[in-house]
C-alpha positions as CSV (number, residue, x, y, z in Angstrom):
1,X,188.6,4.4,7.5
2,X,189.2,1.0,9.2
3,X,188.4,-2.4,9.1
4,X,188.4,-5.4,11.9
5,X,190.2,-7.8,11.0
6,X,190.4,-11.2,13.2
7,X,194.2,-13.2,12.9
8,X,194.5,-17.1,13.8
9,X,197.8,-18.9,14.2
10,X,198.1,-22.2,14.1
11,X,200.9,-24.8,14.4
12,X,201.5,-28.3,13.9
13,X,204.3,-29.7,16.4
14,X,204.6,-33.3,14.5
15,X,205.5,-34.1,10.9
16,X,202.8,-37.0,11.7
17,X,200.4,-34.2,12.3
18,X,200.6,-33.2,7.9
19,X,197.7,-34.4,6.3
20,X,198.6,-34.2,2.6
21,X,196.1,-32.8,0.0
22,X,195.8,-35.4,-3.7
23,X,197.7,-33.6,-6.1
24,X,195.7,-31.6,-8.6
25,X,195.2,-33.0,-12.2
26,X,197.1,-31.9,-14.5
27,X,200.7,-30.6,-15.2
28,X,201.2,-28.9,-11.6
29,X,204.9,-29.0,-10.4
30,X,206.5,-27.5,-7.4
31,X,209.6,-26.1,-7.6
32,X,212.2,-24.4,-4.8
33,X,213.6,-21.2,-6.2
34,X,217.2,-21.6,-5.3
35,X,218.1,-18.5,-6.2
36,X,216.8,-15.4,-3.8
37,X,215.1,-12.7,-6.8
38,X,213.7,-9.9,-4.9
39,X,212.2,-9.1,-8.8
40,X,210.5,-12.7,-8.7
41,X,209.6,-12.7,-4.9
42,X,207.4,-9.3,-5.4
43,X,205.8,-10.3,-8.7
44,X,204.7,-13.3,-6.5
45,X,203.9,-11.1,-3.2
46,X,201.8,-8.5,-4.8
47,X,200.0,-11.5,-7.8
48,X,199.0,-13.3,-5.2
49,X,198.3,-10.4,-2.1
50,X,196.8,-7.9,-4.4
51,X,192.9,-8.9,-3.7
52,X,193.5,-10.0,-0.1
53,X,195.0,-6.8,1.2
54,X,199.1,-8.0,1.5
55,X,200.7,-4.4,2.2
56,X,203.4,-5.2,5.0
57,X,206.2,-6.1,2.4
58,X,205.0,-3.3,-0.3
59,X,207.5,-0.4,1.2
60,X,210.4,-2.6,1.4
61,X,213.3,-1.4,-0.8
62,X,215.1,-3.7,-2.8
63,X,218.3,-4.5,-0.4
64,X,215.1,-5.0,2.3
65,X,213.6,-8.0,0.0
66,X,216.8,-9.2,-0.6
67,X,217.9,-9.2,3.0
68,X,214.4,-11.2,3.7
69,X,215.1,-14.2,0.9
70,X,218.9,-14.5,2.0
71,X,218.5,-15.3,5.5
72,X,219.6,-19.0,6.6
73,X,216.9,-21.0,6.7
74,X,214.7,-18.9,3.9
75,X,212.9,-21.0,1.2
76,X,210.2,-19.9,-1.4
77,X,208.8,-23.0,-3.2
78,X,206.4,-21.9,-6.7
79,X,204.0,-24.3,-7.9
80,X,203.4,-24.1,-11.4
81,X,200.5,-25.3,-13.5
82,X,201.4,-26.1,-16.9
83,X,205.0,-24.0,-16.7
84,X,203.1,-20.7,-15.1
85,X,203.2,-19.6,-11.6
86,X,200.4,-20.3,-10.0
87,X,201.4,-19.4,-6.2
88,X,203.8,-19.8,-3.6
89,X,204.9,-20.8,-0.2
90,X,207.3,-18.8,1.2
91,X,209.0,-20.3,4.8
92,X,211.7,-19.2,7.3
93,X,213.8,-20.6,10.1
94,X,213.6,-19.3,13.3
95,X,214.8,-20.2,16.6
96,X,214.3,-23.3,18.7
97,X,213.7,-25.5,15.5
98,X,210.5,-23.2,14.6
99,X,209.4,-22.4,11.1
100,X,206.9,-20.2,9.6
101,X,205.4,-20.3,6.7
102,X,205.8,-16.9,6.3
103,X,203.4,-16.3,3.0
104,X,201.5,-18.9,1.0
105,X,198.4,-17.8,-1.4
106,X,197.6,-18.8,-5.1
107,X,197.3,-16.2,-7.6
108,X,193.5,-15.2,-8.4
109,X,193.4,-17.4,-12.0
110,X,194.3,-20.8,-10.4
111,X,192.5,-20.8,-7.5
112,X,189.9,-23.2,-7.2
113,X,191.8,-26.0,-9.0
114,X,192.9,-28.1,-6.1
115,X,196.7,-26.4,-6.4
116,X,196.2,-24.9,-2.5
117,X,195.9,-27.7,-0.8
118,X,198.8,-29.5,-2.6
119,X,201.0,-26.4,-2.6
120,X,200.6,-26.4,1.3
121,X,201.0,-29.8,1.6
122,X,203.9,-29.8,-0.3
123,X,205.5,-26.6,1.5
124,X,204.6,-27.9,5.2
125,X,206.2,-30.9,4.1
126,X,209.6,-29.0,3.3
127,X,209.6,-27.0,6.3
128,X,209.3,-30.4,8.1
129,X,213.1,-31.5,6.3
130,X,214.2,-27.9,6.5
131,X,217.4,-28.7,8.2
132,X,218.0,-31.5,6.0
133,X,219.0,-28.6,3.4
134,X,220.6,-26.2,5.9
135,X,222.9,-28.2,8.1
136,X,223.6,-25.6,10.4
137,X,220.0,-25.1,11.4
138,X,218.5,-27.5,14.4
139,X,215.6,-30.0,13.2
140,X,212.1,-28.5,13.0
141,X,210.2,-29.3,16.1
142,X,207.3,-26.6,14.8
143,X,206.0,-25.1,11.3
144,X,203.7,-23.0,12.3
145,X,201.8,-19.7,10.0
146,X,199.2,-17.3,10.5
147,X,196.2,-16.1,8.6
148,X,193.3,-13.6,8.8
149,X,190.2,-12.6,7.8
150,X,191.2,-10.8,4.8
151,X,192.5,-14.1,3.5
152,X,191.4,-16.0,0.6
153,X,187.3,-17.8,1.9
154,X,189.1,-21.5,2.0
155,X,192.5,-20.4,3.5
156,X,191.2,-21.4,7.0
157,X,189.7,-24.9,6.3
158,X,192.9,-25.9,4.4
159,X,194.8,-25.2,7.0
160,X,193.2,-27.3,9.5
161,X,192.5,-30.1,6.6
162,X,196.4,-30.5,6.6
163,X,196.5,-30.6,10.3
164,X,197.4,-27.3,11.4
165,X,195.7,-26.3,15.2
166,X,194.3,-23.4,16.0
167,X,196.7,-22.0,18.8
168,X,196.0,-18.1,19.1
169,X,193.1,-15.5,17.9
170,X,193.5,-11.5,17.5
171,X,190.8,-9.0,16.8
172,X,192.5,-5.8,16.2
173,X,190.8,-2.5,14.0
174,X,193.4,-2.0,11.0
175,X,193.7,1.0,8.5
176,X,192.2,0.1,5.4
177,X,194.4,0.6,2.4
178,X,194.6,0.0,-1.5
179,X,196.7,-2.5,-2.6
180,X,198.4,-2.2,-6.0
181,X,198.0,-5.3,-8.6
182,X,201.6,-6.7,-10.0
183,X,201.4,-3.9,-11.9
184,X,200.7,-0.3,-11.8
185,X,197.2,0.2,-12.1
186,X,195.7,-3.0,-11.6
């Protein structure tokens, strides 16, 4: 069985062009994890990708997610309500001053507390001063990220409330396929 499912990319080209979410009430921080943990980078992956179909990264071994979160110019930043993770924005440098946002989602529990749109604004923001962390990497003239129509119902319009512009669309059938929870079974 498949499904159609429709991609968008979109870019901003100017830190100007970041238009920053409130922050959420609350004790929500955001926090860099400086050090790579394929362990901690799955739980996010499949927390937050499990209702939303994330399957690309599932067969990766663990010297494959390692590889992935050691790469110059990698960052995952976790926000956290009250000490919990509550999602993640996971960027990487690529060439000609470009950076994705590679993954970004909340896990199922906290969304719809105003964390997205301050985790995004927050992660954009750091992928705007990536070089200023990684001196051998050239200054971001792009963040720029994809998302689909298996993504979360408000991923779009947050994205182009922080000033992200539409800049490609895909329609392409895809295999349809389960998606394990952070845990067997789920």
């Amino acid at each position: 069985m498949s499904i159609t499912v429709t991609t968008w990319s979109l870019e901003q080209t100017s830190p100007a062009d970041l238009r920053p979410a409130t922050a959420p009430p609350g004790e929500v921080t955001v926090v860099r994890a400086g050090v790579p943990s394929p362990e901690f980078s799955r739980y996010l992956y499949t927390a937050v990708g499990q209702d939303i179909r994330w399957t690309d990264r599932l067969a990766l071994t663990y010297a494959q997610w390692e590889e992935a979160l050691t790469r110059p110019g990698t960052e995952t930043w976790v926000a956290y309500d009250h000490g919990t993770p509550a999602g993640y924005v996971e960027m990487q440098a690529q060439e000609e001053g470009a950076v994705e946002i590679v993954y970004f989602g909340l896990v199922p529990a906290f969304r719809g507390r105003r964390i997205g749109g301050h985790l995004l604004s927050y992660g954009v923001a750091r992928a705007w001063d990536l070089a200023e962390r990684w001196p051998n990497l050239p200054p971001t003239k792009r963040v720029w990220l994809h998302t689909c129509s298996k993504d979360g119902e408000h991923a779009m319009d947050n994205y182009l409330r922080r000033g992200f512009q539409l800049f490609d669309t895909k329609v392409e059938e895809e295999p349809e396929v389960a998606t394990p929870g952070p845990w067997p079974g789920a």
